[in-house]
N, CA, C and O atoms as a MOPAC input file, in Angstrom:
PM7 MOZYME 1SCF
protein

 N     34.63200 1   -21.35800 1     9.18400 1
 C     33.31400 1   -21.69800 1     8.68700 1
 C     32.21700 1   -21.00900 1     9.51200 1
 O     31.22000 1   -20.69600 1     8.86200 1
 N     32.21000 1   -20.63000 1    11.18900 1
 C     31.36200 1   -20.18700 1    11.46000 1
 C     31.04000 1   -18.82200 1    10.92000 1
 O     29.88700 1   -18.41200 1    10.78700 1
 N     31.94600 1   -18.25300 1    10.66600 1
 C     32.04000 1   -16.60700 1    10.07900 1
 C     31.41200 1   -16.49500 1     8.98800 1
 O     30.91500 1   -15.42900 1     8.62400 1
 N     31.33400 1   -17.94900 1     8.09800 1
 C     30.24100 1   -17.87300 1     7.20500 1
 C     29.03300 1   -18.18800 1     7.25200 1
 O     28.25000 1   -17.97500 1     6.32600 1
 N     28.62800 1   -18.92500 1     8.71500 1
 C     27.35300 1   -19.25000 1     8.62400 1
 C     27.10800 1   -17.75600 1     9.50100 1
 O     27.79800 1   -18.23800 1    10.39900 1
 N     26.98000 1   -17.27200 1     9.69200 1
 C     27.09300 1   -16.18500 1    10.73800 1
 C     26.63200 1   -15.14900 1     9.96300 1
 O     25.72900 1   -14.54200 1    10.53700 1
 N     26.95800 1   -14.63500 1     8.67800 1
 C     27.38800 1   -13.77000 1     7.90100 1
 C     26.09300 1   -14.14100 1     6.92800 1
 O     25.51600 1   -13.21700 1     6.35400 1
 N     25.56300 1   -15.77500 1     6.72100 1
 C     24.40900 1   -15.83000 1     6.06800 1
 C     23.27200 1   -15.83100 1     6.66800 1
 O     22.19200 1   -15.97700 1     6.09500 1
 N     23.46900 1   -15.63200 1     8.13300 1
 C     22.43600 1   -15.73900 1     9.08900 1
 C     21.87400 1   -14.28200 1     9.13500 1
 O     20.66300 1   -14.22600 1     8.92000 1
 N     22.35000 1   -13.37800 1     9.31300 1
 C     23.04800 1   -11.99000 1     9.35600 1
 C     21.85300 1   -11.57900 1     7.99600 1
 O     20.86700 1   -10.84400 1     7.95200 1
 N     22.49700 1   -12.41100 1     7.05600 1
 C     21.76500 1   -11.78600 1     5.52700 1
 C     20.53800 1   -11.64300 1     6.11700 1
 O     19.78700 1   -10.69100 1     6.33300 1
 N     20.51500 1   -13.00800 1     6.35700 1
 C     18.91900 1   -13.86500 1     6.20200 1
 C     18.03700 1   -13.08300 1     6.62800 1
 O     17.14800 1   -12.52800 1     5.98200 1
 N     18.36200 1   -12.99600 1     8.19200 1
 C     17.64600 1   -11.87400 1     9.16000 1
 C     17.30900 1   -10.31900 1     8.61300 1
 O     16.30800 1    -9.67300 1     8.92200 1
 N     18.23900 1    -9.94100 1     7.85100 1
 C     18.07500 1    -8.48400 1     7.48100 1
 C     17.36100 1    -8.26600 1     6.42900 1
 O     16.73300 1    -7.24600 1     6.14500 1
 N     17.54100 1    -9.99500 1     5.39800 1
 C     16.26000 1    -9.48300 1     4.49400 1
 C     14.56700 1    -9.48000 1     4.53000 1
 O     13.67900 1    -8.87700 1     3.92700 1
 N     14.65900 1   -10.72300 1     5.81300 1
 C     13.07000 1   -10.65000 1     6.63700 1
 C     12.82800 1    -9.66500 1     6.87800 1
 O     11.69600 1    -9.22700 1     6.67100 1
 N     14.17800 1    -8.65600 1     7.61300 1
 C     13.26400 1    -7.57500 1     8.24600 1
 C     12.82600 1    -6.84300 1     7.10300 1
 O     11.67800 1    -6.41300 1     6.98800 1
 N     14.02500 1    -6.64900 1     5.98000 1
 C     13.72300 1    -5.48400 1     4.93500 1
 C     11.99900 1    -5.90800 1     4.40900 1
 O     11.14000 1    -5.07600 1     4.12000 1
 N     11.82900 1    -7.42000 1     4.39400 1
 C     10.90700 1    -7.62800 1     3.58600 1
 C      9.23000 1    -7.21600 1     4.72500 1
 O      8.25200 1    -6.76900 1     4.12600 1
 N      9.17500 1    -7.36300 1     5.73900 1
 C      8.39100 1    -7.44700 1     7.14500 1
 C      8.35000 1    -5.41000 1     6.70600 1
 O      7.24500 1    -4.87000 1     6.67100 1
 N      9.41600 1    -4.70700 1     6.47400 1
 C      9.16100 1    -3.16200 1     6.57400 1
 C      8.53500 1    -3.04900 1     4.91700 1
 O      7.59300 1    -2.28400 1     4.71100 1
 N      9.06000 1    -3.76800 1     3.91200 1
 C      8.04100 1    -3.58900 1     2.56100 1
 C      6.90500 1    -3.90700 1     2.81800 1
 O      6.18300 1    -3.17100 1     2.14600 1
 N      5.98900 1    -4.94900 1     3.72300 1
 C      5.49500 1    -5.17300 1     3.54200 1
 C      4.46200 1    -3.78700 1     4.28100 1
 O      3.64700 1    -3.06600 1     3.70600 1
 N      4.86700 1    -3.79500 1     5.66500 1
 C      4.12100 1    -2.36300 1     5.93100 1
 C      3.80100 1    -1.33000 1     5.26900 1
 O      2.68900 1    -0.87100 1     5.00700 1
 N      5.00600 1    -0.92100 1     4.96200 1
 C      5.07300 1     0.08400 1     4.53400 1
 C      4.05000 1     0.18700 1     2.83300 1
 O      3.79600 1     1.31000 1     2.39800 1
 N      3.69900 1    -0.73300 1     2.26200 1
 C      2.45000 1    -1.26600 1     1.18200 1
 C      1.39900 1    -1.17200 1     1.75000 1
 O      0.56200 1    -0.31100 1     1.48300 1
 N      1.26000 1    -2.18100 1     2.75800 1
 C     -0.47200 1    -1.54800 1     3.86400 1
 C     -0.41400 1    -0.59800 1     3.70200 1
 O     -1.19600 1    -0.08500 1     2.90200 1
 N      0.75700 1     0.33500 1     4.51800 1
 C     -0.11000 1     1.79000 1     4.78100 1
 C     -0.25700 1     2.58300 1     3.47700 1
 O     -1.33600 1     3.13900 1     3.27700 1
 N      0.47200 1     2.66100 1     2.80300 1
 C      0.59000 1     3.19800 1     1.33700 1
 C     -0.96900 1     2.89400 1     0.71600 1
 O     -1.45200 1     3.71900 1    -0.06000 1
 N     -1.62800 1     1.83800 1     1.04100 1
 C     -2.98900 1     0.95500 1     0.47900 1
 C     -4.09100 1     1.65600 1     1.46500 1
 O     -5.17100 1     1.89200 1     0.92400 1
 N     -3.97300 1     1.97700 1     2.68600 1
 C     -4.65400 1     2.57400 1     3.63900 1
 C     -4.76800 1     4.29000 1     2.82400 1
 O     -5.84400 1     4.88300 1     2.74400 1
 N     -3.45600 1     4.85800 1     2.29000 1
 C     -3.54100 1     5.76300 1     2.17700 1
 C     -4.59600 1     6.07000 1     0.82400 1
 O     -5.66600 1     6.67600 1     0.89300 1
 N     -4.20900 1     5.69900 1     0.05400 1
 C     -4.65800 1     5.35700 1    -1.23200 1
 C     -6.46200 1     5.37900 1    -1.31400 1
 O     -7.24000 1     6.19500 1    -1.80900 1
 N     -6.69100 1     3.98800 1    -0.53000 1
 C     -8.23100 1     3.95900 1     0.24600 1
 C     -8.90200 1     5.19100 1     0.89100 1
 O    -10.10600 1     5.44200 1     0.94400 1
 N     -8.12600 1     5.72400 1     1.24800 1
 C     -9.14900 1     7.03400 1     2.15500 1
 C     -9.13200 1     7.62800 1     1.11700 1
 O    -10.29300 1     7.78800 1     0.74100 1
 N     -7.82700 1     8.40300 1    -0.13500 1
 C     -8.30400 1     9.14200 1    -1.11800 1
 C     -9.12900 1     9.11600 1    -1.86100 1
 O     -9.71500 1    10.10700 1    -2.29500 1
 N     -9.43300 1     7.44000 1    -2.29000 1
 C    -10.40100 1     7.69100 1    -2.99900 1
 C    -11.81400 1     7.40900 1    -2.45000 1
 O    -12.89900 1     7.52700 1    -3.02000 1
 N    -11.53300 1     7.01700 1    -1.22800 1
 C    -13.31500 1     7.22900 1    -0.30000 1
 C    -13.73400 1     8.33000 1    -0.00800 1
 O    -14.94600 1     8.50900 1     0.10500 1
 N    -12.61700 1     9.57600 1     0.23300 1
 C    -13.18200 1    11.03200 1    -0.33500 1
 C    -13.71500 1    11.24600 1    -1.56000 1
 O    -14.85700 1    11.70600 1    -1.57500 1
 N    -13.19400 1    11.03500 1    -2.55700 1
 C    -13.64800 1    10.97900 1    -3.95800 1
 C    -15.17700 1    10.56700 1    -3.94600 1
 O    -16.11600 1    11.15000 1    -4.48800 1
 N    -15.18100 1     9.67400 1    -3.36000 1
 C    -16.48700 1     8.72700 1    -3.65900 1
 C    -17.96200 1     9.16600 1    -2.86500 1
 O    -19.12900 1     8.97400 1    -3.20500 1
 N    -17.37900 1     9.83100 1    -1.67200 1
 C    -18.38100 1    10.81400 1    -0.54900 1
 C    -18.72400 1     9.54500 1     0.35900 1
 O    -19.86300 1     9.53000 1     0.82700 1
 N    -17.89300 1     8.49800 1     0.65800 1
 C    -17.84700 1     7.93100 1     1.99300 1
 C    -18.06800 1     8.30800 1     3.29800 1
 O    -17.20400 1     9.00700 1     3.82600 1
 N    -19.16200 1     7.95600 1     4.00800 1
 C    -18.69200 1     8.25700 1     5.24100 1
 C    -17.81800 1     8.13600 1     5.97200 1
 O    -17.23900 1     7.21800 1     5.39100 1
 N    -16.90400 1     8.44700 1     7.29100 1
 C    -16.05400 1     7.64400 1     7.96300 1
 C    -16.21400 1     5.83800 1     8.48000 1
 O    -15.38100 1     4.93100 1     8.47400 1
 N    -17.56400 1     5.87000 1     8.86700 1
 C    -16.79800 1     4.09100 1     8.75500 1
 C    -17.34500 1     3.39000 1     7.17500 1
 O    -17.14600 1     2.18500 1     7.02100 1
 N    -17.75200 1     3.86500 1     6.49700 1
 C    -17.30400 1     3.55000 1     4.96000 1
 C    -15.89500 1     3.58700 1     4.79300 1
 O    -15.17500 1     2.59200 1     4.71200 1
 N    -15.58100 1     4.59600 1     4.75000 1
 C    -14.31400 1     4.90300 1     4.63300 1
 C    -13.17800 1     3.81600 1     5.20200 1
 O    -12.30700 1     3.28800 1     4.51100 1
 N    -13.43400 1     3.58200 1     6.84800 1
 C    -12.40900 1     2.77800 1     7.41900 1
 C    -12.59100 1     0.95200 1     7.05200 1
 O    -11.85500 1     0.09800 1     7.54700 1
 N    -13.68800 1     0.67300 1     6.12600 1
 C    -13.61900 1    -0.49500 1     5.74900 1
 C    -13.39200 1    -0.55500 1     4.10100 1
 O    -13.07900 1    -1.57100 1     3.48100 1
 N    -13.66500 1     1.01300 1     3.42400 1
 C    -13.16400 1     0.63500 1     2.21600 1
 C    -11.65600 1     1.18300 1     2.17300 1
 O    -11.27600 1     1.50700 1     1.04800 1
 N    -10.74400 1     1.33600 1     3.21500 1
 C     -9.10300 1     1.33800 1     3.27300 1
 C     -8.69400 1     0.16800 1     3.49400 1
 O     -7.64200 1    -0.20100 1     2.97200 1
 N     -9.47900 1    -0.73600 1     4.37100 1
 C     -9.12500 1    -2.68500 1     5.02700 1
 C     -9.42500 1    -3.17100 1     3.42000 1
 O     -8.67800 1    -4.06600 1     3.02300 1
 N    -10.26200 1    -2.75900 1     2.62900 1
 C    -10.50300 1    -3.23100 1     1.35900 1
 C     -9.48300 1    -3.10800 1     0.07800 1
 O     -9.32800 1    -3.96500 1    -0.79100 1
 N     -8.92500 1    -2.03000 1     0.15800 1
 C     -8.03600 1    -1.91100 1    -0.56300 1
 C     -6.69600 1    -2.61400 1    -0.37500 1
 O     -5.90500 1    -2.87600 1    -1.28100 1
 N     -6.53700 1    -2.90000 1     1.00400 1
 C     -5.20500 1    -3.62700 1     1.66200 1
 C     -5.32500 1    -4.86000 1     0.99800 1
 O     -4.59800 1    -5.28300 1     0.10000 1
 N     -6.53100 1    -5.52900 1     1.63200 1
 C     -7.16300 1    -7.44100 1     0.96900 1
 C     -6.71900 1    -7.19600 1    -0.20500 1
 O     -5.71600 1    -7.82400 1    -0.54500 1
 N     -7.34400 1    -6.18800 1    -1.20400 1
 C     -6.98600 1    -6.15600 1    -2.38300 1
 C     -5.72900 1    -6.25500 1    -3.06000 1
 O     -5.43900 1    -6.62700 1    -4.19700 1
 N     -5.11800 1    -5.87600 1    -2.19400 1
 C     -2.80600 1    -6.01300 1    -2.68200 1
 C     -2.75900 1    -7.28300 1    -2.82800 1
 O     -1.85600 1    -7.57700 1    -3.61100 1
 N     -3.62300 1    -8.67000 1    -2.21900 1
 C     -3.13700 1    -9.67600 1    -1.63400 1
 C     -3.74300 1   -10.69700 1    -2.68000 1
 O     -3.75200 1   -11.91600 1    -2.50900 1
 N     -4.23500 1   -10.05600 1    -3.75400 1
 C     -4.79500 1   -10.59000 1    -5.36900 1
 C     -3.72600 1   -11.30000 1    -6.17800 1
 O     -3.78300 1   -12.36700 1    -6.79100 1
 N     -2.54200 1   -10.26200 1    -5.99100 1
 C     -1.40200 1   -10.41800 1    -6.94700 1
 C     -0.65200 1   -10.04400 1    -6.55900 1
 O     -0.77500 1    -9.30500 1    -5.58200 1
 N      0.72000 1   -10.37300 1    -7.16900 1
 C      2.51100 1    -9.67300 1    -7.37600 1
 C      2.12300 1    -8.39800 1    -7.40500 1
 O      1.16000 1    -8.74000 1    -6.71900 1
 N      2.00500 1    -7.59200 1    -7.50400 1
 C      2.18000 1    -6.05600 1    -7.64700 1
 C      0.93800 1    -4.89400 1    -7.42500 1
 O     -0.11600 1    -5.16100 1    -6.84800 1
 N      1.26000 1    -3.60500 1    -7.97600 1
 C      0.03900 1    -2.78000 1    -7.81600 1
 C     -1.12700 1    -3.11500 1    -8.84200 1
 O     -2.24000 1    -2.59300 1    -8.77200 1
 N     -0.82400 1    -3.86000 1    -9.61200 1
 C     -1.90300 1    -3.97400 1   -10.70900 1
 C     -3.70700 1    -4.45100 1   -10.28400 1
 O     -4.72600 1    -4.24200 1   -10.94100 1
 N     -3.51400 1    -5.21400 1    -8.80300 1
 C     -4.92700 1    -5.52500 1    -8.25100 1
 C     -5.25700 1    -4.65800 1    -7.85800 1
 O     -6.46700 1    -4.51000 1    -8.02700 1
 N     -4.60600 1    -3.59400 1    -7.16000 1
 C     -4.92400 1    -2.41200 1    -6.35500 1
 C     -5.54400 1    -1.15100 1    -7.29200 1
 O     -6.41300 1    -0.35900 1    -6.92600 1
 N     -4.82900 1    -1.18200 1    -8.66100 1
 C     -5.18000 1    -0.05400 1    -9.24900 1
 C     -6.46400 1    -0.55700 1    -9.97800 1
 O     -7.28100 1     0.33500 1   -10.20700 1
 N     -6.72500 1    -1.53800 1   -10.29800 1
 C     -7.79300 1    -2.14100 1   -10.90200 1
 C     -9.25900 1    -2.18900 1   -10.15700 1
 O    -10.40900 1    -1.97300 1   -10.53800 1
 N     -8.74300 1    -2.52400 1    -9.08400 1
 C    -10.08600 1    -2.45600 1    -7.90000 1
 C    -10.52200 1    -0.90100 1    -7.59200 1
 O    -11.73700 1    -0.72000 1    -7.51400 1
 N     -9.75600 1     0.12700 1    -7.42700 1
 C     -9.73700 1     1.48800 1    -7.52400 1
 C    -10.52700 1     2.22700 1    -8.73100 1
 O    -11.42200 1     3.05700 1    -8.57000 1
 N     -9.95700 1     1.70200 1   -10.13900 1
 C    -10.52600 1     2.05800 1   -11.12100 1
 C    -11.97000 1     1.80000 1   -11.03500 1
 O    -12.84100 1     2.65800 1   -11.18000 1
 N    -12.17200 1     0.47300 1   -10.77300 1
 C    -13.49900 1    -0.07900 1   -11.05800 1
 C    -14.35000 1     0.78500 1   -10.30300 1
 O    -15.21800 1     1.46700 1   -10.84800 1
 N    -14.02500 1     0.78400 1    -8.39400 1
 C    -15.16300 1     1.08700 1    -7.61000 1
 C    -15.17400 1     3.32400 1    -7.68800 1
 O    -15.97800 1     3.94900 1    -6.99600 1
 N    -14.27200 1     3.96700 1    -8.51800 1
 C    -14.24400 1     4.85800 1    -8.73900 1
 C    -15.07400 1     5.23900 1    -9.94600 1
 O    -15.79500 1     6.23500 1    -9.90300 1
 N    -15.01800 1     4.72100 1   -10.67300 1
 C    -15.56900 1     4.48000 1   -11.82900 1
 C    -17.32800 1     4.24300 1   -11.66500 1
 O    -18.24900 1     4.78500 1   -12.27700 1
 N    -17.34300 1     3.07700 1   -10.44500 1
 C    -18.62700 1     2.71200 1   -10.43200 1
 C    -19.44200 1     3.86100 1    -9.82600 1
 O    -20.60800 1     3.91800 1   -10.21800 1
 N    -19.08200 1     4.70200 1    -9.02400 1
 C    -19.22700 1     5.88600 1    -8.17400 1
 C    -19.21700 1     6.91900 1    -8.92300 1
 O    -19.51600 1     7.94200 1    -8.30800 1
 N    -18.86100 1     7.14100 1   -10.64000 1
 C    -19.38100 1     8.25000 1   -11.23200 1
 C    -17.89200 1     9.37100 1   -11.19400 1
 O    -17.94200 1    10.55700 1   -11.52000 1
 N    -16.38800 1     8.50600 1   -10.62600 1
 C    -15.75400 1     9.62600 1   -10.40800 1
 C    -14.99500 1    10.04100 1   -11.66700 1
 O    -15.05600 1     9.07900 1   -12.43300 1
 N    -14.39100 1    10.91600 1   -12.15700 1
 C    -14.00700 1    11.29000 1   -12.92700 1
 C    -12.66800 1    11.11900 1   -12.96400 1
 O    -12.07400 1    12.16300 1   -13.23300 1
 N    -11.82800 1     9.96300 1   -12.75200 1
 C    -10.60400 1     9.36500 1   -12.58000 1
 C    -10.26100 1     8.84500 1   -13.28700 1
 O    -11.02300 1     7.96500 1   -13.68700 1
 N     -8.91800 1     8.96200 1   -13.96800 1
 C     -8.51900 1     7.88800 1   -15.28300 1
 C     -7.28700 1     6.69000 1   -14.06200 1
 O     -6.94700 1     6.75700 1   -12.88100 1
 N     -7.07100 1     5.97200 1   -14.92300 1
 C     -6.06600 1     4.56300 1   -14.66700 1
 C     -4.77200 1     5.56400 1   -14.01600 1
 O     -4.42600 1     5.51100 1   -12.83500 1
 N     -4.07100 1     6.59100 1   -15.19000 1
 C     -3.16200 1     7.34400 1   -14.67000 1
 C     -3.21400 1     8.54200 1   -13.32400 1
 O     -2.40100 1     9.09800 1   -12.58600 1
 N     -4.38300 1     8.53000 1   -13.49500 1
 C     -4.32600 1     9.73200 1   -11.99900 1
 C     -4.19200 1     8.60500 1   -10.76500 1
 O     -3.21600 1     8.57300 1   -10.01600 1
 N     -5.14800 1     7.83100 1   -10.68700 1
 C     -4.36500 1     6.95700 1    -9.91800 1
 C     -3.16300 1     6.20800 1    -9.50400 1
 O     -2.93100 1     5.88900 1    -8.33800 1
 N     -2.23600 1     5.88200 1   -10.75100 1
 C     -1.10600 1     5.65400 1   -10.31000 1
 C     -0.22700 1     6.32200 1    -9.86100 1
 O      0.74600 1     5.93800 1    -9.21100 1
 N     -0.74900 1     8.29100 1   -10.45000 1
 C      0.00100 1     8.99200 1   -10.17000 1
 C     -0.27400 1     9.30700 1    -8.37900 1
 O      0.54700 1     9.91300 1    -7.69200 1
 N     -1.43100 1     8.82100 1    -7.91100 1
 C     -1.81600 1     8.79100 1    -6.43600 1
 C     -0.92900 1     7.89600 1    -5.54200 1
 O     -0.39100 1     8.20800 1    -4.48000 1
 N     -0.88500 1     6.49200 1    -6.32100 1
 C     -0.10300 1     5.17000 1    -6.26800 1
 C      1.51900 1     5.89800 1    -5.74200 1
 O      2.11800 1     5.67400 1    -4.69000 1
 N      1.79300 1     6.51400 1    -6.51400 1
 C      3.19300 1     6.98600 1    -6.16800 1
 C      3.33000 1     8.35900 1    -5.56800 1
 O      4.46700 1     8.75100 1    -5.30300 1
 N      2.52000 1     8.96200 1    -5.37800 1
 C      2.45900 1     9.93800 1    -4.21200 1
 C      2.40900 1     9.17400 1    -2.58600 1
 O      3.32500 1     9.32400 1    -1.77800 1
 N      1.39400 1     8.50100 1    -2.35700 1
 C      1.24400 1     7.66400 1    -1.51700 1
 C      2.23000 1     6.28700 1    -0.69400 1
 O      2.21500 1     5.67200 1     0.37300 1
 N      3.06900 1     6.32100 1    -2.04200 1
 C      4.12800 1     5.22400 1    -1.35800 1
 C      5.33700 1     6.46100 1    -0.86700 1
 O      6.09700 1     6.21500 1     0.06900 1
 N      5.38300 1     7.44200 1    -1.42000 1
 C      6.19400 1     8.45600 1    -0.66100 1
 C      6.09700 1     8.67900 1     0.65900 1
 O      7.02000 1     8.56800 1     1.46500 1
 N      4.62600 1     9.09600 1     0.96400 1
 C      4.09500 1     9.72400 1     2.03400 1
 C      4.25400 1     8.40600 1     3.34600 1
 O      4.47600 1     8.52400 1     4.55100 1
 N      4.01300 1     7.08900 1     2.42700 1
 C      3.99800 1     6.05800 1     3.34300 1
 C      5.11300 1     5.49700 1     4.04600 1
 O      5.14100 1     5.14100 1     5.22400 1
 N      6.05100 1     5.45800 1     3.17200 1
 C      7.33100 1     5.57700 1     3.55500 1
 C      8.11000 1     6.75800 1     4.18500 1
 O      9.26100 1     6.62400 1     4.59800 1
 N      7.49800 1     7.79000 1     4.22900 1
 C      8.18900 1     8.81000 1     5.13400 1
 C      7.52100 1     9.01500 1     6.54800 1
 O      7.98100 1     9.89400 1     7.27800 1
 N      6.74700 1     8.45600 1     6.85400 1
 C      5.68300 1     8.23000 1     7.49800 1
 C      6.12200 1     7.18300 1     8.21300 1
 O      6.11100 1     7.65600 1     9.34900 1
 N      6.50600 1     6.06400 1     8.31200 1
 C      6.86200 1     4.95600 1     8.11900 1
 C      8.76300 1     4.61000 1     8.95800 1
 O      9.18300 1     3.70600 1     9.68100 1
 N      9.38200 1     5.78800 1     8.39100 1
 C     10.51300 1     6.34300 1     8.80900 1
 C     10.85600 1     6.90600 1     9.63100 1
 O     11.94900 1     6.91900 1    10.19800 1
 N      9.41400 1     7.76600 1     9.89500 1
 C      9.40900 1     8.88200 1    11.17600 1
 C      9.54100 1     8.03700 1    12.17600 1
 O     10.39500 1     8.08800 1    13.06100 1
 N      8.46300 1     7.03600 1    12.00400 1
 C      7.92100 1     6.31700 1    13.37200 1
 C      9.18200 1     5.53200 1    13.65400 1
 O      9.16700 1     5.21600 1    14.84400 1
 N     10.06800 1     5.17100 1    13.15500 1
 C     11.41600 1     3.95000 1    13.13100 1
 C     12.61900 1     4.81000 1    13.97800 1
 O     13.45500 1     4.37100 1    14.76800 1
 N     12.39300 1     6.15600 1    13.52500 1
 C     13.59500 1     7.13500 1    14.19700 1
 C     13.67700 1     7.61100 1    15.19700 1
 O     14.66100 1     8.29500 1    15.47600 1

């Protein structure tokens, strides 16, 4: 019996961690995301470094990317940029690449 509590302990632990590295690895992906489009927008740098903390809060709306791309659309949009829903997601998934390899480096 201990070999089984052992073995679910084992799980347990490895899926915190997996879940503790998703969760980073989303910040920074949200950090990344944020600076692209605070270039877009002609941010200054500390514009910039509070509208990337903004985009992070923003993950923390909902289950998925759908708050993130929505808040993006809007304040891109409101800024005159010439961005559709899809260029952004297609940013969305450039960015979770970069974040995660990024992310990997630092672990190795």
């Amino acid at each position: 019996m201990t070999d089984f509590n052992d073995r679910e302990r084992a799980e347990e632990a490895k899926f915190a961690f997996d879940e503790a590295n998703d969760f980073k690895i989303a910040a920074r992906r949200n950090r990344l995301l944020g600076e692209w489009a605070a270039e877009k927008m002609g941010l200054t740098p500390e514009e910039t470094d509070a509208y990337k903390k903004a985009v992070v809060q923003a993950d923390f709306e909902e289950a998925g990317d759908e708050d993130v791309v929505r808040k993006l659309l809007g304040d891109l949009t409101a800024a005159g940029c010439d961005v559709s829903e899809a260029d952004i997601r297609a940013k969305l998934d450039e960015c979770s690449v970069e974040a995660r390899r990024q992310f990997m480096s630092e672990q190795g």
